[in-house]
N, C-alpha and C positions, 0 to 999 in steps of 0.2 A: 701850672703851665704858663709860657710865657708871652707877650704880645711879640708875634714874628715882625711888627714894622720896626722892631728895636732889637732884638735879641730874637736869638734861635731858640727852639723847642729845648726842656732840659734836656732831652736824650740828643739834641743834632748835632754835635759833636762829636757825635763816635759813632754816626749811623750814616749810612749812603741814602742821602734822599733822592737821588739822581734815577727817573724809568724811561723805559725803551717805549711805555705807550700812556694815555689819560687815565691816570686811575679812576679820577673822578666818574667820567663817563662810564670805567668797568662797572662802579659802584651803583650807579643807575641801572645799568642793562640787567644785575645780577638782581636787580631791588633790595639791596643794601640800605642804601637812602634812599628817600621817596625824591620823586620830580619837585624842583621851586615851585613854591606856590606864587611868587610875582618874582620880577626881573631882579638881577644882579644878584640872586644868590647861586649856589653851588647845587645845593637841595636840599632837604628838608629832612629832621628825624626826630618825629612827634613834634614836642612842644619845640624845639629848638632849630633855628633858621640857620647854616650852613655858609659860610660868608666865603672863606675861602680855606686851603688847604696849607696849613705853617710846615707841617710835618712826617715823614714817610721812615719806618723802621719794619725789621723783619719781620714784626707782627701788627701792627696796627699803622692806621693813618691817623693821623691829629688835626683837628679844624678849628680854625676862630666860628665862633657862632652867635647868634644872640637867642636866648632865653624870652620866648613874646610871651611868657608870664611876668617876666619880672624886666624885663628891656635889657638886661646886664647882659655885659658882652662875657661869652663862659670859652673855656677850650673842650671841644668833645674827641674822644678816642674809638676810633672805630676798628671790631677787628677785620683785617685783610684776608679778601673771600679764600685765598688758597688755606688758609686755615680752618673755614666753617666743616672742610670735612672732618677733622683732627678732635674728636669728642672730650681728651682729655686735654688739651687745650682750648676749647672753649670750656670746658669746666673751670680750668684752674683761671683763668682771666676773670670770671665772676665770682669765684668765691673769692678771689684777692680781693677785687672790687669791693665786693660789700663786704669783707673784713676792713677796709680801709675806710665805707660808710660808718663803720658803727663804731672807730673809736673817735678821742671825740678829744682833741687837744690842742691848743691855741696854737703850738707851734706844728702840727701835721697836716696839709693842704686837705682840705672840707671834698666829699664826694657830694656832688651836689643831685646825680641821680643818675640810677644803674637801673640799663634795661637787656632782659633777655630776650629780645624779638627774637622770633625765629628767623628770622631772613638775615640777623645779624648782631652781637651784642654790642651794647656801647656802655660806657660812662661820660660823665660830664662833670669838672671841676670848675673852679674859680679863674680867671686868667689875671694871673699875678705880675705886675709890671713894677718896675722895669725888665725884672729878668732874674737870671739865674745868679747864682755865689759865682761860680766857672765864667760867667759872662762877665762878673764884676772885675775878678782877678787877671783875665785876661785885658780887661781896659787900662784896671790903677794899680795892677803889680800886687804884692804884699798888701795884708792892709796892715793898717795902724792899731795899736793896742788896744781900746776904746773900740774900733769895729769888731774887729778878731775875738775881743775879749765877748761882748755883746752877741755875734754871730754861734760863736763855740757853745755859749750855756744856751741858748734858744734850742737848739740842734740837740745836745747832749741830754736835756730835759724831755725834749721829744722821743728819743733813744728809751730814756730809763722807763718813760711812759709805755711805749711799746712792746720791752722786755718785760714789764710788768704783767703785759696783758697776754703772753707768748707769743710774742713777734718776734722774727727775727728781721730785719730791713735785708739785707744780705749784697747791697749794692751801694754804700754812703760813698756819696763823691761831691764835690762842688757844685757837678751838673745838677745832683737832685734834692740841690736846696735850693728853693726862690726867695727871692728879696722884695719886700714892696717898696714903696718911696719911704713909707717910715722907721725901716729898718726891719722890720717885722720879719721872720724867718721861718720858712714854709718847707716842712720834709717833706717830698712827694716820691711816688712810685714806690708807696710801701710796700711792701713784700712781695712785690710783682718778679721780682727778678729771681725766683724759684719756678718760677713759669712758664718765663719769655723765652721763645726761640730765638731770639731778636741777637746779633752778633753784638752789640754794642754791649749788651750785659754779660758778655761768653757763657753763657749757660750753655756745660758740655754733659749732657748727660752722663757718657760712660764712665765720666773720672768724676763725676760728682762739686767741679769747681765750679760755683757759681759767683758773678760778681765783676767789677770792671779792674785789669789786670795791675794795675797799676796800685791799686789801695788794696788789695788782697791780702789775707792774714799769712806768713808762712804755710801753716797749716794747710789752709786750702790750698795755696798752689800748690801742696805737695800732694794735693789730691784724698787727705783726709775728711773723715767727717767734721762739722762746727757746730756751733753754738753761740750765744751769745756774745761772747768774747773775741769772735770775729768783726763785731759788730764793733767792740770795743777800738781794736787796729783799726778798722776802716777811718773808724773816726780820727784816728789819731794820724791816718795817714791826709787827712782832708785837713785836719790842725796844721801839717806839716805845709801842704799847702798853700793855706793862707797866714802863714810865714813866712813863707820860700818865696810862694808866687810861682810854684812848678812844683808837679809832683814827684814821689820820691823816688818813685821809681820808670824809667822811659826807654822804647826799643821802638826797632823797625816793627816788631811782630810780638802775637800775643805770647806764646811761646821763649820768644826774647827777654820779655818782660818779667814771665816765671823764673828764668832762669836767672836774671838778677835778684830775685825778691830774697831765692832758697839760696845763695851763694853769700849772703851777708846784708849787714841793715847801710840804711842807703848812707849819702852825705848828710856829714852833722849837718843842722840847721844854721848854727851858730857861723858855719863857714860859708853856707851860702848868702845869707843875710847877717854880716854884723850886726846891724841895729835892729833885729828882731827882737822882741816881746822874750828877756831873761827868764819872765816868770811863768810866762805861756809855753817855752818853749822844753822843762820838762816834763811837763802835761803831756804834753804830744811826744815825746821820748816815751813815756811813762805806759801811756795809750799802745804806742806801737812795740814791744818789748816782744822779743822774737820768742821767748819759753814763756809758757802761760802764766809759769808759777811766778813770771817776774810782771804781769802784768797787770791794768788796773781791774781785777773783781769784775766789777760793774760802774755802770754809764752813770749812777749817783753818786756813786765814790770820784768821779772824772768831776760830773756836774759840782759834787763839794770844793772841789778843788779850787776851780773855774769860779763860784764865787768868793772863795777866799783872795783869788787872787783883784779878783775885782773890788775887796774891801782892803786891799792893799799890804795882805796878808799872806808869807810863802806858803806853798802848795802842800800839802802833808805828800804827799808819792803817794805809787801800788799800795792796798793794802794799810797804810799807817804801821809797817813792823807787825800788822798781824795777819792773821787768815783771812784779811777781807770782810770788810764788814757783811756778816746777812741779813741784813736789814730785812727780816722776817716779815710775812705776813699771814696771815689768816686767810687764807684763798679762799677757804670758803665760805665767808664774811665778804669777800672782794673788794676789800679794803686795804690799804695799808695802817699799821698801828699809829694811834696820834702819839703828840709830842708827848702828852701828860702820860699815856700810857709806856708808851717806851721808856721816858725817865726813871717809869717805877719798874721798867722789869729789867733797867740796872741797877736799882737800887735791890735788885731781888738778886743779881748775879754777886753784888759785893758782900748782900749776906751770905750766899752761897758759898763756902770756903771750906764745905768736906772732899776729901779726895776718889780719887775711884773708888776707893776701897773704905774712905774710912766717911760717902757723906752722909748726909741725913735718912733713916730707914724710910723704905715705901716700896710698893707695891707696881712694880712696871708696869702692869696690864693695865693698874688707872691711873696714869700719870695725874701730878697735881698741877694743873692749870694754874694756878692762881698766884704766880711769881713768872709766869710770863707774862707777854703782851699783846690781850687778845688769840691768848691760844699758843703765840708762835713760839718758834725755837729762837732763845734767848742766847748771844755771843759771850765768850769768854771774857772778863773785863779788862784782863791784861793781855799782855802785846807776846809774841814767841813763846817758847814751855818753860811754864810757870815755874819759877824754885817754890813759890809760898808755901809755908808749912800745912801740909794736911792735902797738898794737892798732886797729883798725881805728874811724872816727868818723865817724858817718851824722848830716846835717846837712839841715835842709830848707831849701833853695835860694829855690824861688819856687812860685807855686801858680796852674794857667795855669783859669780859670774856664770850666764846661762853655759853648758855645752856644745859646740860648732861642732857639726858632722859635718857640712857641705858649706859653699859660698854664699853670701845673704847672710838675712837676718836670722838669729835666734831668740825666742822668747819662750817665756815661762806663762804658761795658760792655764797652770792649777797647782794646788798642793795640797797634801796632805802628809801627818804625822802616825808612824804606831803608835798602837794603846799604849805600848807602856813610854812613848814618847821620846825615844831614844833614837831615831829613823825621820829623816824629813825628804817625803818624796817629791819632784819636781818633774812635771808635766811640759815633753820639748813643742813647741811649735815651731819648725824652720822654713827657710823658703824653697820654695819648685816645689816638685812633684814627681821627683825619680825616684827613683826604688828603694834610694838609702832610708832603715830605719830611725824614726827619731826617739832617742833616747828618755826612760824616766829614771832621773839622777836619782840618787842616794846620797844622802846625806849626815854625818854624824851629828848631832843634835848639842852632843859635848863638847869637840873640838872642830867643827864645821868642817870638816875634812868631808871629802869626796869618796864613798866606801865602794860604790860601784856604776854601773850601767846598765838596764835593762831596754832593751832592743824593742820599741815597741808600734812598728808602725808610721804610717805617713800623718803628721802631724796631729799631736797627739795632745787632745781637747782639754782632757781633766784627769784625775787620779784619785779613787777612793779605796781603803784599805779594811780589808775582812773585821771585823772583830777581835776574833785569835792571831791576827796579824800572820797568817801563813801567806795569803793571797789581795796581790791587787786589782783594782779593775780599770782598765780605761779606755775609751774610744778611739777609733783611729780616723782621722777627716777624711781621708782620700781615698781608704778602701771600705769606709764605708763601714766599718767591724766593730763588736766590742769583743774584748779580749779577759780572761783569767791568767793572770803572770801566777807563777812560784816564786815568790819572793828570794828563795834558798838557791834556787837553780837557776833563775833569773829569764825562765823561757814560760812562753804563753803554753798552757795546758789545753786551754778551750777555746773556741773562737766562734762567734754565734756574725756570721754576714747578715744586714739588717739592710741595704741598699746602697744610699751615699749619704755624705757630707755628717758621719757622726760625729758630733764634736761635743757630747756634755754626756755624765752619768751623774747620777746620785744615787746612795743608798740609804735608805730609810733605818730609822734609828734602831729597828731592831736586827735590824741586818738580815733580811728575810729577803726582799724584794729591792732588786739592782733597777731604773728607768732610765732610759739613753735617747736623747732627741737624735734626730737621725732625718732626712729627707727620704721621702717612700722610691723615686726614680727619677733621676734629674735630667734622664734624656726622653724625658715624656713632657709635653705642655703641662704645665698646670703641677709638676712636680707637688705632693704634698710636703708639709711640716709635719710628723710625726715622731709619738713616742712610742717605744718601747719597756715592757712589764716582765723583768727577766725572773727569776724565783732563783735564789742564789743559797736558801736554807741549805744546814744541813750538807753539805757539796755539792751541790746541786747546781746547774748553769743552763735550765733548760726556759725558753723562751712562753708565755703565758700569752699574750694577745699582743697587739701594736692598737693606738690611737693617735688619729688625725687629728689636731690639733689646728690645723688652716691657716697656720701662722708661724715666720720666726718666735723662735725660743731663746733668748740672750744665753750666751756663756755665763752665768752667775749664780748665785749662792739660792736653793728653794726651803721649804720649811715645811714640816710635818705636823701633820697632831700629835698629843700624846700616846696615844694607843695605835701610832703608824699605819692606821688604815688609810691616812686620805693626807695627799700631799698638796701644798699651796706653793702656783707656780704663777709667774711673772712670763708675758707676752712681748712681743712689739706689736705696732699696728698694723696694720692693712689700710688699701685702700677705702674698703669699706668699711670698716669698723678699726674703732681706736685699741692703745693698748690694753689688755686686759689681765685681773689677776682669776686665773683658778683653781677652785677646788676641786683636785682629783682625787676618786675611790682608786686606791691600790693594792683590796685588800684580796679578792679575787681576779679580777680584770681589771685594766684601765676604764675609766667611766669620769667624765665633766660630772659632776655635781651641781656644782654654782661657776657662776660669772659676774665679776663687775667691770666694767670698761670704767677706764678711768681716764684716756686722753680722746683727742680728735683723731677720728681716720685721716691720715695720709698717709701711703706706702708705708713705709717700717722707719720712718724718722722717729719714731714714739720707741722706748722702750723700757719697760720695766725690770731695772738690773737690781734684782739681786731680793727674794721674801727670807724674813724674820721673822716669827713669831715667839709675842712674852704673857702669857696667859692668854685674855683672850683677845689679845688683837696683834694685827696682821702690819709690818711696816715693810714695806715697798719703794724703793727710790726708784723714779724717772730721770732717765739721762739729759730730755731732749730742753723741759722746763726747769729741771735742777729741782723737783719737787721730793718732798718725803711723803706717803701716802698713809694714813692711817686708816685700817681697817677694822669693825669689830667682825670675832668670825662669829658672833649669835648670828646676827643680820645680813651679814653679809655685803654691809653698806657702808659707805667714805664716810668716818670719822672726823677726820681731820685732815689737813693740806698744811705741810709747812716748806716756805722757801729755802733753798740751798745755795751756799755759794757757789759752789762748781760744777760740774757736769758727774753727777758719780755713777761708777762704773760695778762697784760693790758695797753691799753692805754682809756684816756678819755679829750676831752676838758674842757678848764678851763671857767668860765661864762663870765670873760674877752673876749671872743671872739678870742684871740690870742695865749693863750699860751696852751701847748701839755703839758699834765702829762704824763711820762710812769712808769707802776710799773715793778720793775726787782723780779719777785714773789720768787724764792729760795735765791737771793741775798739780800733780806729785804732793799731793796732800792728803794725811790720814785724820781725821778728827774722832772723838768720844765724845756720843750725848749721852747722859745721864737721862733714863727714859722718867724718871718719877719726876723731873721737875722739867723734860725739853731743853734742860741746858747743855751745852756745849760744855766740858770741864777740862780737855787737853786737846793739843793739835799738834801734828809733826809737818809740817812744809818741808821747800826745797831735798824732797825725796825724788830718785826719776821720775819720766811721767810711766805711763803704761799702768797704774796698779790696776792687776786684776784682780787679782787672789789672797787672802790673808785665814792663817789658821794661829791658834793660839796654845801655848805648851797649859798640859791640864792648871798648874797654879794659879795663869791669867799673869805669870810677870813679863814674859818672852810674848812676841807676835812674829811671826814671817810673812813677808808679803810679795807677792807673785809681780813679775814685772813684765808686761807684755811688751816692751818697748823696742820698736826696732830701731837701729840695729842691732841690738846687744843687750838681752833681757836678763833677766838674774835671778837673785831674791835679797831682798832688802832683811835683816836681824836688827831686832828695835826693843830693845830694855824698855818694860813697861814699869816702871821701880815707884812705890811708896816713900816718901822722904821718911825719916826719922828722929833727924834732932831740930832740932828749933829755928834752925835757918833753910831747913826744907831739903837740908842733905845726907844724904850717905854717911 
């Protein structure tokens, strides 16, 4: 925070500090802060003396103070009484708080001490002078290479730091970096703006954009979910900045503002400042890249840059030509791999040179650790899909376009093939809510033609097909249904009403027992998350029990045991409890077995897309840290933690038996680890975004992949081909 006899608060630029009466005085009468204990202060809160009042936003007031332990003059934050009623708002103010005490990085402003008084919470930082980046750029314009260069990697270091530790910042601007006299560059307001009611950060609840309008990722204005990679843009739109000397984007209103962001990428830099920083400035192009999959990865991949360029070396771009680097780690270590180590688990990827099909034999269920680095998932060593002989070449075929019944969007939210694999079904999701059914396509597998239509319902979740391939099953979201099609006749036989919002089925491998997540009644408070145990034997479609489950269930791929009594399912979080995976009894009733929580409780930001299981352990990817989760099911305990480049939305096993697909679903990227050694061995990029869904023709050389993307979903056809002759082709 900043000294007000020089500069404004980082937030008072985009805040109305202007009131109609003394807050100070409120703050007293409500005992807020206690009474001065001698003249000329404001009052008193604990240890720290109240000098005067710099700053006032929708949630808190901000004060210069002095510290009479330590004499330093500190800035404290107090929140503003119309909030103490608001329980989850003072919640979320202190867990940010002391999330922002306990990380611990030379360039993230120091929490100097968080208290939960009942009468009113506060923190207290450092007061960082002269001022903010924003206060800088508004005095001297642009800055000069040499600052810009210096300002960017301080920041971008503190970023990668943060993402490291699952932060997301979700507010980077100018305003909320300080500068000291020695250049020193201070992140403040960490992750505070998922919180704030405060207009300055526009945290709009119902659209889910949180962040200041101006440095916003397209995404988020469009009111999607984010991730990391938001964080990514913001950054690049604060590079753009202090370049320009203005940001990228400017209106009368916040609304104005979105609507330039989604309409196209701003003015080149190059045109608003000729003499901008050549080398700086496709970093921040790089940074702000409107499709994810054109974007940089992560904030170390940016920070590599940024010092390249500062050794007077051009920038590699997004990515380096590959899927981004995943600079792995070992989460559960809480380390990142050192240098010696990482060297050697490239040296382990260049020995690595068997293909999907043809690498080294092992056993999936006990991966060999010991050619990674410290455990993690080791990256591909070359750039795009590989030709090299013996290694496997993901090729995109053809792209069969979703079915339009009504206006809006359509997407494809599941697939499935018949046994004998000749049939590829396509699950519609479209927009509204009127009576039109949405269709599951039919598909010819041979010559991708379109063979029919089956009528099936208001958007329509997933698709699983009988055994004997006479019938299929699939949920309907908006009436709430699961259905039995005749695949021949093309009309529902059965139809079992379950409540609202069904939007997943699966069927257990022996094809006995159909389960459909489903909402118990969504016009009651407190609506549950439930499954449903249908018994599908034999022609049978009659319903067995429902369980509560007290939690979203992701649209994604679950996993069975062998003997299909007990199925392993992936959670989002809750407020009170994080995401979790469990083991369900399916073999007479629904019944929890086990549970592992594996993220922090907050609302359903947490979610685990998509269980696999390879002997005896359990792989689970989270969308929200980009993590892979390793389970063993003896114990029922985290194995292992390895970092993801993207956000994945799916995973599914390969027929091979060994090898792990994960789709990165906004970053239109498909990757294959080889589970015996955690390596990565092929990758497909620059596919749409949306993947949701991927099944595989029995051989393992074809994949289809589900494209939830609006406007205009599909399914992606992707040759999974073994090279043959010596230069690694066909």
């Amino acid at each position: 925070m900043t000294d007000p006899d020089s500069h404004p608060d980082p937030k008072q630029e985009d805040i109305e500090v202007s009131v109609s009466f003394d807050p100070d005085q409120s703050m007293l009468r409500l005992g807020i802060i206690d009474p001065p204990v001698r003249p000329g202060l404001v009052g008193n809160l604990e240890r720290f003396e109240l000098l005067k009042r710099i700053g006032a936003g929708g949630m808190g007031v901000v004060y210069l103070a002095r510290d009479s332990v330590s004499g330093q003059r500190v800035a404290v934050k107090v929140l503003k009484p119309e909030l103490l009623e608001h329980a989850t708002t003072v919640r979320h103010f202190l867990r940010e708080a002391r999330l922002m005490q306990a990380l611990s990085h030379p360039n993230i402003l120091p929490i100097i001490e968080v208290s939960d008084r009942p009468s009113g919470p506060f923190f207290a930082t450092p007061l960082i002078e002269p001022g903010s980046l924003a206060s800088r750029i508004r005095a001297d314009g642009p800055l000069d290479h040499d600052s810009a260069s210096d300002v960017a990697l301080q920041v971008a270091e503190a970023l990668d730091y943060c993402h490291k530790q699952g932060v997301i910042h979700r507010d980077i601007k100018p305003a909320n970096v300080l500068l000291d006299r020695e250049g020193q560059a201070y992140l403040c307001d960490l992750g505070l703006g998922q919180s704030l009611t405060d207009v300055s950060i526009t945290y709009v609840k119902e659209d889910k954009r949180v962040g200041t309008a101006a440095y916003m990722a397209p995404e988020i204005a469009r009111g999607d979910a984010g991730d990391f990679r938001n964080d990514v843009y913001s950054f690049g739109a604060m590079l753009y900045e202090m370049l320009t000397g203005q940001p990228p984007y400017t209106g009368e209103t916040f609304h104005a503002v979105l609507a330039k962001i989604q309409a196209g990428p701003p003015e080149p830099i190059m045109s608003l400042n000729p003499k901008a920083d050549g080398r700086l400035t496709p970093i921040a192009e790089g940074a702000m890249a409107r499709e994810l999959r054109d974007r940089y990865a992560t904030m170390a991949d940016v920070a590599a840059d940024i010092e390249r360029v500062k050794k007077g070396q051009p920038p590699h771009g997004p990515h380096e030509g590959k899927l981004g680097r995943l600079w792995p780690r070992a989460l559960s270590r809480g380390r990142l791999a050192t240098a010696a180590l990482a060297a050697a688990g490239i040296v382990a990827v260049a020995l690595y040179l068997g293909g999907l099909f043809r690498g080294p034999a092992g056993d999936p269920s006990r991966p060999n650790r010991s050619s990674a680095p410290n455990g993690s998932l080791v990256p591909r060593a070359e750039p795009g899909n590989s030709d090299d002989p013996g290694r496997m070449r993901m090729t995109l075929v053809s792209f069969l376009p979703g079915i339009q019944k009504r206006p809006g969007y359509h997407a494809i939210s599941g697939l499935a093939l018949s046994p004998d694999g000749s049939k590829l079904y396509g699950a519609h999701w479209q927009a509204g809510t009127v009576s039109t059914n949405d269709p599951v396509a039919v598909w010819s597998t041979a010559d991708l033609s379109l063979l029919k239509e089956i009528p099936a319902g208001q958007c329509v979740g997933e698709v699983v097909v009988s055994t004997n391939g006479r019938y299929i099953f699939a949920p309907s979201y908006y009436n709430g249904t699961v259905s039995r099609y005749d695949v021949d006749n093309g009309y529902a036989n059965r139809t079992l009403p379950l409540g609202s919002w069904a939007n997943m089925v699966w069927l257990s491998p022996d094809a006995r027992r159909l389960i459909v997540n489903f909402r118990a009644d969504t016009t009651k408070p407190g609506a549950s998350h439930c499954l449903a145990l249908i018994d599908v034997a034999e022609g049978s479609f009659t319903r067995i029990n429902q369980l509560n489950v007290q939690r979203p269930v992701p649209q994604a791929r679950a996993a069975f045991s062998a003997d299909s009594t007990r199925m392993y399912l992936g959670t989002c979080s809750t407020r009170i409890e994080g995401a979790a995976l469990l083991e369900v009894s399916i073999d007479k009733k629904l019944t929890v077995m086990r549970k592992v929580v594996l993220t922090p409780g907050d609302g359903d930001r947490w979610a685990l897309n998509g269980v696999v299981r390879f002997g005896d352990l359990l792989y689970t990817a989270e969308e929200h840290q980009r993590k892979l989760h390793i389970i063993d099911t003896k114990t029922f305990a985290e194995k292992d933690v390895i970092q993801l480049p993207y956000a994945p939305w799916n995973i599914a096993p390969h027929p091979d038996g060994r090898h792990l697909f994960i789709l990165y679903g906004n970053a239109g990227v498909m990757s294959a680890v080889d589970l015996t050694t955690l390596t990565e061995v092929a990758s497909l990029k620059g596919l749409r975004a949306g993947l949701k869904d991927i099944v595989f023709a029995s051989d393992g050389r074809r994949a289809y992949l589900a494209h939830y993307d609006q406007p205009h979903g599909g399914v992606s056809v992707v040759s999974l081909a073994e090279p043959t002759s010596p230069e690694g082709r066909k």
